[in-house]
N, CA and C atoms as a LAMMPS dump frame, in Angstrom:
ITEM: TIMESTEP
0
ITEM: NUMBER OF ATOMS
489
ITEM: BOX BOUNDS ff ff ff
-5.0000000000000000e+02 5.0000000000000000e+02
-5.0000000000000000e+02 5.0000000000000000e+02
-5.0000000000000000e+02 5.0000000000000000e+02
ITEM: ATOMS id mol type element x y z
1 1 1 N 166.635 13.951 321.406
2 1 2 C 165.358 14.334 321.998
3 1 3 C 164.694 15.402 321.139
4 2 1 N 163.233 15.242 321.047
5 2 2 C 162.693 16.688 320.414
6 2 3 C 162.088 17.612 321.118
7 3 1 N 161.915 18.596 321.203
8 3 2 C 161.551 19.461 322.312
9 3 3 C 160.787 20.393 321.122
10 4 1 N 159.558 20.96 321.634
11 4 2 C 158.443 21.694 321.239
12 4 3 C 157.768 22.661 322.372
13 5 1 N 158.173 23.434 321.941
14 5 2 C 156.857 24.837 322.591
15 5 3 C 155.395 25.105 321.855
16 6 1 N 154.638 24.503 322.632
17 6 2 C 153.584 25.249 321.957
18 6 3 C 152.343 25.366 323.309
19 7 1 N 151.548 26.286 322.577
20 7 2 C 150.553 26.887 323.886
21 7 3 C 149.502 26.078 323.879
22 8 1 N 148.839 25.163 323.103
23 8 2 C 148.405 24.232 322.901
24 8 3 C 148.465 23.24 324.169
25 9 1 N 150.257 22.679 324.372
26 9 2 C 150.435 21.901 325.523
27 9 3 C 150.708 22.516 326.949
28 10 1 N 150.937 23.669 326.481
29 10 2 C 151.12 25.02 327.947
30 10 3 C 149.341 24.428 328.882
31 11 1 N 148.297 24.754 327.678
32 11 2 C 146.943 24.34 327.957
33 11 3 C 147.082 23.382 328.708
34 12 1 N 147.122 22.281 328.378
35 12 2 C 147.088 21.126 328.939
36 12 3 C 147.876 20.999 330.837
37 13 1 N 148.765 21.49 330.699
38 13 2 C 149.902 21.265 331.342
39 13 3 C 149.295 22.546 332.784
40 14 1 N 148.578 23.356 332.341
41 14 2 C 147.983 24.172 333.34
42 14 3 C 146.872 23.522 333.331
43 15 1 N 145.759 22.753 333.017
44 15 2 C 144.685 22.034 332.992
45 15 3 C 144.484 20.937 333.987
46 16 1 N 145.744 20.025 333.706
47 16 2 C 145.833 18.739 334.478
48 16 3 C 145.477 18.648 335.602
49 17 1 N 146.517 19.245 336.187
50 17 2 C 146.413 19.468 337.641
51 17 3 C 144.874 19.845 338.488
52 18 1 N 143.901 20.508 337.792
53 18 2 C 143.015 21.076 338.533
54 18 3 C 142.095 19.953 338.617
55 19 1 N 142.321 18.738 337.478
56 19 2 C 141.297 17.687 337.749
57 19 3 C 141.195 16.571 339.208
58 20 1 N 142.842 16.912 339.79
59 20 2 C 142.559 16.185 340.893
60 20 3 C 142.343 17.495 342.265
61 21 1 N 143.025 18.102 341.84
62 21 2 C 143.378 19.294 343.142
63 21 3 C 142.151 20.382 343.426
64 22 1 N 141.148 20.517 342.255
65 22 2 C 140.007 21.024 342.716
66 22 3 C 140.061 22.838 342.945
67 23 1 N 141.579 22.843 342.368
68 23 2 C 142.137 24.311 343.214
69 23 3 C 141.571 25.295 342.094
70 24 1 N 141.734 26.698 341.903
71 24 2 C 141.829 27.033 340.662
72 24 3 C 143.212 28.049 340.514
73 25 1 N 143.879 28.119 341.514
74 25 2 C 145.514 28.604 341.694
75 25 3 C 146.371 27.406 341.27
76 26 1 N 146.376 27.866 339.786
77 26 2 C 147.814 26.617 339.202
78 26 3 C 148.922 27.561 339.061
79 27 1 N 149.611 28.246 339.964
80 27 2 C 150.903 28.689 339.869
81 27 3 C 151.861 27.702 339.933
82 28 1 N 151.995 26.8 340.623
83 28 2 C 153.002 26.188 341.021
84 28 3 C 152.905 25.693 339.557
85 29 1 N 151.999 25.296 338.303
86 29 2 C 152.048 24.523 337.544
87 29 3 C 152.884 25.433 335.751
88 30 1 N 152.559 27.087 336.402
89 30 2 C 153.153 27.492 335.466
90 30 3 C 154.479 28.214 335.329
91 31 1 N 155.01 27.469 336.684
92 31 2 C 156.523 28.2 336.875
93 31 3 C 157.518 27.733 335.851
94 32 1 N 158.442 28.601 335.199
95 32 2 C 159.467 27.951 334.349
96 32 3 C 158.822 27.321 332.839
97 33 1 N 160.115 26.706 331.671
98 33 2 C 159.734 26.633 330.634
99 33 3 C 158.958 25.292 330.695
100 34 1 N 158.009 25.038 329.85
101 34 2 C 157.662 23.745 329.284
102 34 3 C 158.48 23.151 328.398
103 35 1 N 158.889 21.823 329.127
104 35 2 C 159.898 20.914 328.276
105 35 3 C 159.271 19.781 327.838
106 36 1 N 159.213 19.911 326.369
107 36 2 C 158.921 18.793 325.649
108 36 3 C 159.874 17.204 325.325
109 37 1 N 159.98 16.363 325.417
110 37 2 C 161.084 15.045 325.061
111 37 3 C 160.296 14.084 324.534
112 38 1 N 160.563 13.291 323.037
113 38 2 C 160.166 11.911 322.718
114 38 3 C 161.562 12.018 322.56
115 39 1 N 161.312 10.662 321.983
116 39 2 C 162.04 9.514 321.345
117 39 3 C 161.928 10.33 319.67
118 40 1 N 161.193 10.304 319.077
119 40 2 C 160.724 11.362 318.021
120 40 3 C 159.988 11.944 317.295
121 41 1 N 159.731 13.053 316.549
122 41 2 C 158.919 13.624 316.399
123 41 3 C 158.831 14.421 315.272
124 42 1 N 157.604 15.097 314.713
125 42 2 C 157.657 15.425 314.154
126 42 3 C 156.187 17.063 313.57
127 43 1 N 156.443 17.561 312.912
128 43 2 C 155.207 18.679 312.658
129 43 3 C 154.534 18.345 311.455
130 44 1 N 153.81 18.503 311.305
131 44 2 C 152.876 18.547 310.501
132 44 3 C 152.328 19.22 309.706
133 45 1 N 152.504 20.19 308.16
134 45 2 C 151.943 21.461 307.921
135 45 3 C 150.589 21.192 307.459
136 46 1 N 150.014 20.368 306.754
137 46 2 C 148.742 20.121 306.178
138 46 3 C 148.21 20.149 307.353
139 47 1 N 148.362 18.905 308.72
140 47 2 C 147.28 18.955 309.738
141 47 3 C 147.583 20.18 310.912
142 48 1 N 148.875 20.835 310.882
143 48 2 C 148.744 21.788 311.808
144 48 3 C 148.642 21.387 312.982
145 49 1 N 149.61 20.038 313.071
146 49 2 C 149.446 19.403 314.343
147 49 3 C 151.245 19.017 314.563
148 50 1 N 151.763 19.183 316.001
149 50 2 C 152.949 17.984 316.573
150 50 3 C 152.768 16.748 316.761
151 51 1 N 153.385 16.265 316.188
152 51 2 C 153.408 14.597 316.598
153 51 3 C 154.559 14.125 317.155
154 52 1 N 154.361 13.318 318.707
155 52 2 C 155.484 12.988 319.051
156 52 3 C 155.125 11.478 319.402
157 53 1 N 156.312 10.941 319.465
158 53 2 C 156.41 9.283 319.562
159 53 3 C 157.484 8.757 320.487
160 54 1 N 157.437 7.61 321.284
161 54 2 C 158.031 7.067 322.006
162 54 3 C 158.356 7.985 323.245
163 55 1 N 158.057 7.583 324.244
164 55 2 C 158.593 8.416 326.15
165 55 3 C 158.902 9.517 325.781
166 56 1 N 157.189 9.99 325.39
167 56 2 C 156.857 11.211 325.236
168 56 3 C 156.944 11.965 326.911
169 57 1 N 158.059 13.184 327.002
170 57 2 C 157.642 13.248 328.862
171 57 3 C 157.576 14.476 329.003
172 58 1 N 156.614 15.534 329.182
173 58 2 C 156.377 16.35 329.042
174 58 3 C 156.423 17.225 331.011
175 59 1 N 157.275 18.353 330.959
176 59 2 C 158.005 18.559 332.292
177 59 3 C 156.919 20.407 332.151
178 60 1 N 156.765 20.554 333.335
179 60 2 C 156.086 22.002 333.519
180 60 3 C 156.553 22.401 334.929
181 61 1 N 157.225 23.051 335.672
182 61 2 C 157.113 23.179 336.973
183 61 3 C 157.195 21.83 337.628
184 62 1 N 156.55 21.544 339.107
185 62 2 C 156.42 20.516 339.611
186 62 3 C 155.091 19.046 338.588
187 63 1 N 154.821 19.637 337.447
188 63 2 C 154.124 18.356 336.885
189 63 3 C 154.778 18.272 335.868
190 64 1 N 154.571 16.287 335.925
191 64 2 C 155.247 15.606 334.742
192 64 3 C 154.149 14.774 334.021
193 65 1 N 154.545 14.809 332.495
194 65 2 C 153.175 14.133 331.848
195 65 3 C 154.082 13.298 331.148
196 66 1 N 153.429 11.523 331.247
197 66 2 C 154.446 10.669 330.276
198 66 3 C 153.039 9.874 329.513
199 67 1 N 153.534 9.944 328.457
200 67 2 C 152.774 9.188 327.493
201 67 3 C 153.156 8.192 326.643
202 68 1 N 152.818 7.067 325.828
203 68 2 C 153.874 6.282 324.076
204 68 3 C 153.777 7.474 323.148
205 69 1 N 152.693 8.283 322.85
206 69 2 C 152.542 9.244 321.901
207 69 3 C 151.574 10.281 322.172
208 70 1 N 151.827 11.559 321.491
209 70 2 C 151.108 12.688 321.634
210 70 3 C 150.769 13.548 320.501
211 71 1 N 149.811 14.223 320.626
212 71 2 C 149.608 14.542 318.924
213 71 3 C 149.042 16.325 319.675
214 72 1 N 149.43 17.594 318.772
215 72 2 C 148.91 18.684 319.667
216 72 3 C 148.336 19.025 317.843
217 73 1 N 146.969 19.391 318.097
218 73 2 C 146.4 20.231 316.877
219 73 3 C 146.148 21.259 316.994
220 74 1 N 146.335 22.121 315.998
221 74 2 C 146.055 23.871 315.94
222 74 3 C 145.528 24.135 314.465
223 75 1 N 144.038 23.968 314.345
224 75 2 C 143.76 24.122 312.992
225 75 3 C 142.726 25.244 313.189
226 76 1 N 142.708 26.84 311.999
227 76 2 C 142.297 27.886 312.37
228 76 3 C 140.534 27.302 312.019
229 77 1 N 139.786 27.878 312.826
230 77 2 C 138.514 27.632 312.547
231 77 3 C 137.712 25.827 313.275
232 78 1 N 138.6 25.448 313.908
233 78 2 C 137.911 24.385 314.113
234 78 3 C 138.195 23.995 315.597
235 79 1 N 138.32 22.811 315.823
236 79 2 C 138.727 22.701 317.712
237 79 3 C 139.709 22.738 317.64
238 80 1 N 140.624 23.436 318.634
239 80 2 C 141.811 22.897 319.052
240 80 3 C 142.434 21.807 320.266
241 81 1 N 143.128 21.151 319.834
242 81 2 C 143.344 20.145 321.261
243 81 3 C 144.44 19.475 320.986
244 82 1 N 144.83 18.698 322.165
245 82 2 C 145.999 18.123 322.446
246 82 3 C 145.539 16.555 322.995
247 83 1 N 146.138 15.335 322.915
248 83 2 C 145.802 14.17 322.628
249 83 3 C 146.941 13.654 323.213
250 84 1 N 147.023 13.069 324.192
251 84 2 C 147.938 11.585 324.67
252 84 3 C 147.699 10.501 324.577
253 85 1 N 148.307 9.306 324.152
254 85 2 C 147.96 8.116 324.234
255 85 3 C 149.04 7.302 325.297
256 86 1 N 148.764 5.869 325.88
257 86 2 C 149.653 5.525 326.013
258 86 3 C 149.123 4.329 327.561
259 87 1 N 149.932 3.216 327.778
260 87 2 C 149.162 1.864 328.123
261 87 3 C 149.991 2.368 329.913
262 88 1 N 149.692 3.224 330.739
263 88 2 C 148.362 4.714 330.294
264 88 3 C 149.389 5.503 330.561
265 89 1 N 148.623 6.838 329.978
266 89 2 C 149.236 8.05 330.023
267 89 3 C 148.935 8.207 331.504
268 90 1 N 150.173 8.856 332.319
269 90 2 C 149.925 9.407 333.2
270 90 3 C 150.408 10.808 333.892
271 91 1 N 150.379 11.18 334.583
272 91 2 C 150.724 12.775 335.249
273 91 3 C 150.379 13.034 336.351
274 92 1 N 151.437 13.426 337.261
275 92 2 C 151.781 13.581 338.409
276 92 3 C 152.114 15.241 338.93
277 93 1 N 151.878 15.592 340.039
278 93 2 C 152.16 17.258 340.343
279 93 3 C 151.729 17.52 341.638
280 94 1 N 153.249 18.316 342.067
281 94 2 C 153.219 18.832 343.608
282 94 3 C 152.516 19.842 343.785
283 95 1 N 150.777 19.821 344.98
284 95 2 C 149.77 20.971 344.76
285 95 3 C 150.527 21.954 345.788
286 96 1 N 149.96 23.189 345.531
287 96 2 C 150.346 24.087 346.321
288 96 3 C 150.302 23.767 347.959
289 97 1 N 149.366 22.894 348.469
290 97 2 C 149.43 22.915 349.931
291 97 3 C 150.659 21.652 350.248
292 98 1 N 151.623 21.182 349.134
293 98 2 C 152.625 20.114 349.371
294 98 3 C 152.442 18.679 349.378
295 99 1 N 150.865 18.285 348.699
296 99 2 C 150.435 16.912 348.546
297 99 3 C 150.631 16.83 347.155
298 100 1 N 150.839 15.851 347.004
299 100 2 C 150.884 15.442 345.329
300 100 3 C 149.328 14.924 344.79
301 101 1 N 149.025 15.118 344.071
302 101 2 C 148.052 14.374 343.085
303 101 3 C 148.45 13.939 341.993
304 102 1 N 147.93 12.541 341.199
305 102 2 C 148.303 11.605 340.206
306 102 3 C 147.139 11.256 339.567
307 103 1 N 147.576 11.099 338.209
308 103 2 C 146.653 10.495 337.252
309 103 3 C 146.838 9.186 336.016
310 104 1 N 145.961 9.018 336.159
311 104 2 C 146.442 8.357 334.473
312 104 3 C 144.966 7.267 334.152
313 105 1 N 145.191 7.039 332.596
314 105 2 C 143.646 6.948 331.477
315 105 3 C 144.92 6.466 330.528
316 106 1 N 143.716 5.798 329.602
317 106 2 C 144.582 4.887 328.277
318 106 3 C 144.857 6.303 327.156
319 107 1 N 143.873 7.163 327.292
320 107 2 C 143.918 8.156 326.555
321 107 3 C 143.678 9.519 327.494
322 108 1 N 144.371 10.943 327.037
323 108 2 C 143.588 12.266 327.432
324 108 3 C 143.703 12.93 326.105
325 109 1 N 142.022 13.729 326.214
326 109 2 C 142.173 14.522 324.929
327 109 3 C 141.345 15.734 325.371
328 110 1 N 142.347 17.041 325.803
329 110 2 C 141.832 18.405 326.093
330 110 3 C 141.514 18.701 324.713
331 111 1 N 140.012 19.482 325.07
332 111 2 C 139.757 20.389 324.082
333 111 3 C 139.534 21.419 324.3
334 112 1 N 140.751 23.187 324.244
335 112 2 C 141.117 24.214 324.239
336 112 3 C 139.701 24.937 323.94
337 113 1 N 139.115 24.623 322.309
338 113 2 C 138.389 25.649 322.432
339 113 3 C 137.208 25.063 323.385
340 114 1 N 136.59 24.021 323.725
341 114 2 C 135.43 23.976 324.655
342 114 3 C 136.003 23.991 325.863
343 115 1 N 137.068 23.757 326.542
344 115 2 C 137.772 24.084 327.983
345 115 3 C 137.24 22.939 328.13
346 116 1 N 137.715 21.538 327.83
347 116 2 C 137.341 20.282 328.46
348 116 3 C 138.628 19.378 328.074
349 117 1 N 138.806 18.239 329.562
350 117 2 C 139.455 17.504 329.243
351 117 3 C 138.867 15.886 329.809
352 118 1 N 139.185 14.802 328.822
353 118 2 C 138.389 14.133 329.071
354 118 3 C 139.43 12.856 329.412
355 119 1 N 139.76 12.195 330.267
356 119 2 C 140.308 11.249 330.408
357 119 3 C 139.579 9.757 330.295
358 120 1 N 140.219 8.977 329.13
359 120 2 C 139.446 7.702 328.301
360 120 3 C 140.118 6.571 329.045
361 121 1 N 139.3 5.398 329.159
362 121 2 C 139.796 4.235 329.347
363 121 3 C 140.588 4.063 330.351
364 122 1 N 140.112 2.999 331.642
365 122 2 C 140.872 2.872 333.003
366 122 3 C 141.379 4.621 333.372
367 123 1 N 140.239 5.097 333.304
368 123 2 C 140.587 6.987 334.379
369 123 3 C 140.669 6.283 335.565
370 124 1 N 141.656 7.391 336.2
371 124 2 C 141.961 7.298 337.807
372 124 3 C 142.633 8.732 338.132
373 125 1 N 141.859 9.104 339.18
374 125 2 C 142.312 10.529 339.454
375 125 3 C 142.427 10.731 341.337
376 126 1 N 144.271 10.704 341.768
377 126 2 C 144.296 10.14 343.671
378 126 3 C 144.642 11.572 343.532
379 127 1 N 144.525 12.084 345.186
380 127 2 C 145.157 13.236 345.335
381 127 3 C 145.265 12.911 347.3
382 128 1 N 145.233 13.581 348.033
383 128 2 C 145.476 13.38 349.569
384 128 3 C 144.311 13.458 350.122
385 129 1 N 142.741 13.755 349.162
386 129 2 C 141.375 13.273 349.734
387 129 3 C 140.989 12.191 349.282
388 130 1 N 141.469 11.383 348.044
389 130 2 C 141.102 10.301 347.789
390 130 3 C 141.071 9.688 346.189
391 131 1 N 140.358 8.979 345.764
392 131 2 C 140.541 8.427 344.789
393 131 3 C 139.371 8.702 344.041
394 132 1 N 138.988 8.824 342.476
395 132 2 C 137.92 8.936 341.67
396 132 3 C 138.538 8.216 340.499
397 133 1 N 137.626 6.881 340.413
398 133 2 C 138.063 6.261 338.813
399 133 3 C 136.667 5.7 337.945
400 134 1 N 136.737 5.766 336.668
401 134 2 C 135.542 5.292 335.677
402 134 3 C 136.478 5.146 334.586
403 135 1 N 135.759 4.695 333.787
404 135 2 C 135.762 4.16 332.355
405 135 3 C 136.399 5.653 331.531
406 136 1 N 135.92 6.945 331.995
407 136 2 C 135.792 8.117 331.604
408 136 3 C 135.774 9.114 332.678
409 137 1 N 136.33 9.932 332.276
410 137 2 C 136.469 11.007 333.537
411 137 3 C 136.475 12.36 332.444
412 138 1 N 135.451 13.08 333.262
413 138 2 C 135.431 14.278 332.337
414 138 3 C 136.104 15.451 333.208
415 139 1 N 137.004 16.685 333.033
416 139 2 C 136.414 17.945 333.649
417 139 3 C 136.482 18.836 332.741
418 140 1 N 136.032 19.896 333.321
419 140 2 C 135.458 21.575 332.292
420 140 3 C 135.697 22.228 333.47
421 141 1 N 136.795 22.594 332.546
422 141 2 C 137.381 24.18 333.266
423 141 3 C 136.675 25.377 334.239
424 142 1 N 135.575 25.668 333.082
425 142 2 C 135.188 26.803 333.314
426 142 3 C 134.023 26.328 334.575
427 143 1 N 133.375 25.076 334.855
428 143 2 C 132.325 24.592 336.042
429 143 3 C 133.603 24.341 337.062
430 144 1 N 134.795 23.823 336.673
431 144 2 C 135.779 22.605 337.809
432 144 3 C 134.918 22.039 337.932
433 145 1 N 134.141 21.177 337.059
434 145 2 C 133.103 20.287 337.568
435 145 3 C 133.858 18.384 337.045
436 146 1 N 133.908 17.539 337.4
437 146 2 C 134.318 16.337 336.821
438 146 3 C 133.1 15.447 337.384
439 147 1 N 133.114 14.511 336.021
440 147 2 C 132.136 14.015 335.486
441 147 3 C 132.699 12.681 335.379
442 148 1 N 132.201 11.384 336.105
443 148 2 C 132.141 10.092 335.466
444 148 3 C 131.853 8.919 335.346
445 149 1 N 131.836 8.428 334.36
446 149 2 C 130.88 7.237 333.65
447 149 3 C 131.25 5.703 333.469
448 150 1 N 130.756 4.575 333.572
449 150 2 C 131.268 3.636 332.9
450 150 3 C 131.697 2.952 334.543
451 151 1 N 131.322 2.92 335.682
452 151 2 C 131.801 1.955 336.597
453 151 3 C 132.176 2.551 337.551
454 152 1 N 132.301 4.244 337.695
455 152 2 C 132.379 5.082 338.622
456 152 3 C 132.334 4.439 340.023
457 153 1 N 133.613 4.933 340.437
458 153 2 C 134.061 4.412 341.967
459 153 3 C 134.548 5.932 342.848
460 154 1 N 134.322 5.562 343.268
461 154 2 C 134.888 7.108 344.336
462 154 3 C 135.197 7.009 345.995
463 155 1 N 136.412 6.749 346.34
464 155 2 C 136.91 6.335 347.875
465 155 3 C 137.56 7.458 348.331
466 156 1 N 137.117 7.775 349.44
467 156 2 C 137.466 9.227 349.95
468 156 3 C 138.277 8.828 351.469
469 157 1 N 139.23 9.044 351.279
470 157 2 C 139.994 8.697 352.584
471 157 3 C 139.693 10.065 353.937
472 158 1 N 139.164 9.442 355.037
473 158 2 C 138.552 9.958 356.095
474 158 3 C 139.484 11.103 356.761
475 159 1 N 139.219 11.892 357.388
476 159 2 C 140.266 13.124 357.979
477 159 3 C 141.085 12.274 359.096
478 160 1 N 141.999 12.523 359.346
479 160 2 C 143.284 12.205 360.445
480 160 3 C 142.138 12.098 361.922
481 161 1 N 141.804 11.272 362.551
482 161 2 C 141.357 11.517 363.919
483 161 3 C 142.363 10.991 365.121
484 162 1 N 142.517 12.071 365.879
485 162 2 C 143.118 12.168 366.929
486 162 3 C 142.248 11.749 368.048
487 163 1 N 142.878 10.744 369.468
488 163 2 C 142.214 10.763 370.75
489 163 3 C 142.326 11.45 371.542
């Protein structure tokens, strides 16, 4: 297995979660180490990037991120970001009030320095209010605003009614 620390995927891994949960308390998401695992991997010194390959599964607290491959860039002066691929990447995480929310897109590619993460191709984002899926799913950190395009569906499951 290869295992990697970097703050790059710390980003990500505190990011995820807020696209379904809406919260902006990600404790539960930054308890304990970030554990990195492919199949294998490797660094990069020219691009200043990790590259990992095969059941890529990336562990944080109660969220898990599985991908085919992942690529994290850190180049001084330009964007930084982190990149999953995979037929789809997805990620899962227990929210603080004890509901889970789930995701997954053919691609995600946070970008650190603009505080955006954009989930590509078949997005789907459930949590215990409901479902949001498009072609594209955007959010930005700094609004919690999500954004999306391309066939946008949105099913909101109704509150519990009692007689």
């Amino acid at each position: 297995m290869f295992k990697v620390r970097s703050f790059l995927i710390a980003g990500l891994l505190i990011a995820l979660p807020l696209i379904a949960s809406g919260q902006s308390d990600t404790s539960q998401s930054r308890e304990g180490p970030i554990q990195i695992d492919a199949d294998s991997g490797e660094y990069d010194n020219r691009l200043n990037a990790y590259k990992l390959f095969g059941n890529v599964r990336i562990s944080h607290g109660s969220l898990t991120v599985s991908a085919d491959e992942g690529f994290a860039y850190q180049t001084t002066g330009e964007d930084e970001r982190v990149e999953l691929f995979g037929q789809p990447t997805q990620w899962s995480m227990v929210l603080d009030d004890g509901t889970e929310a789930n995701g997954q897109s053919d691609q995600i590619v946070y970008n650190l320095t603009q505080g955006i993460i954009v989930m590509l191709g078949n997005a789907r984002v459930e949590d215990s209010r409901g479902v949001f899926t498009g072609a594209k799913l955007t959010y930005n950190l700094e609004s919690q605003k999500t954004e999306g395009e391309g066939g946008v569906q949105v099913v909101i499951d109704p509150p519990n009614q009692s007689n």
